[in-house]
C-alpha positions in Angstrom: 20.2 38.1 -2.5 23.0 40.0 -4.1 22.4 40.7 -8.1 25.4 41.1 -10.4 25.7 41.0 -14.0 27.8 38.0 -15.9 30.5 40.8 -16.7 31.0 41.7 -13.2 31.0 38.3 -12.3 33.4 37.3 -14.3 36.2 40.3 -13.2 36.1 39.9 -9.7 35.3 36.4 -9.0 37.0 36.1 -6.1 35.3 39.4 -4.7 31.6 37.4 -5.3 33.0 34.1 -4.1 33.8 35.6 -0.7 30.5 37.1 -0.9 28.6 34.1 -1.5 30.0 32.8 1.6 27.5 34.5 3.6 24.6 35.5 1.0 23.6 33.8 -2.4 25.0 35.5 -5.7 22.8 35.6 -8.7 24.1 36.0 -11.7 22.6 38.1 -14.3 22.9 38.0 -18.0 20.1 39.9 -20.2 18.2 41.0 -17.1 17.5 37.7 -16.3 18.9 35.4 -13.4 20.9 32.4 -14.9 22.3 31.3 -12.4 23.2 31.9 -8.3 26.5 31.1 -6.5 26.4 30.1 -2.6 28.9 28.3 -0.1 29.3 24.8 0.2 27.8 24.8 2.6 24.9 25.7 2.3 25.0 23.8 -0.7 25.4 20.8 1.7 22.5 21.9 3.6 20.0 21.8 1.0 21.5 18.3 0.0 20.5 17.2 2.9 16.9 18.2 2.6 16.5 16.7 -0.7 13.8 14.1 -0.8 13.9 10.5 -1.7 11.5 8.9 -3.7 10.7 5.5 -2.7 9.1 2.4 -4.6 6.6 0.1 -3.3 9.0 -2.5 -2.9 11.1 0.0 -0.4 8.8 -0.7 2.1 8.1 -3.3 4.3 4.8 -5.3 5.1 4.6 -3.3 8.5 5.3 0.1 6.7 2.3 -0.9 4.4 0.3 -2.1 6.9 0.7 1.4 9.2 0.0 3.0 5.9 -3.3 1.6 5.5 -4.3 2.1 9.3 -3.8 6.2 9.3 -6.8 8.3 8.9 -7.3 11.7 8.5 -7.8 14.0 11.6 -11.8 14.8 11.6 -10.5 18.6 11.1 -9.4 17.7 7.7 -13.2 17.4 7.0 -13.4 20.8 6.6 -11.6 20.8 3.7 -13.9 18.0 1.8 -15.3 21.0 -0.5 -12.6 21.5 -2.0 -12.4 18.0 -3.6 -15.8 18.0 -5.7 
């Protein structure tokens, strides 16, 4: 990822927006990242990937039901340690 300071930034934009088309921009201010420029699409990308969070009324009485049924694969046992 390409670091440039908020000055910088600001003075050749269009120089960091072409950039950004194939690499993220960060933008620095006080040594510290505030905030990163990158294209639309991958912008579009990540939107995609974004989770929904869903209510119990989002599911149906099968959904529940196939819920309920699963179980844990008998290699997950291994890992019962970790929970006491």
């Amino acid at each position: 990822m390409l670091k440039v300071l908020a000055g910088e930034f600001q003075r050749n934009i269009g120089r960091y927006q072409d950039m950004a088309l194939t690499q993220p921009v960060a933008v620095t201010r006080n040594g510290r990242e505030r905030t990163v420029l990158i294209s639309a699409d991958e912008y579009q990308r990540l939107k995609r990937r974004d989770r929904q969070v869903l209510t119990l009324s989002d599911f149906t009485d099968a959904d529940i039901a196939a819920l309920e049924a699963t179980r844990a694969p008998e290699l997950s046992k291994a890992f019962d340690p970790e929970l006491q």
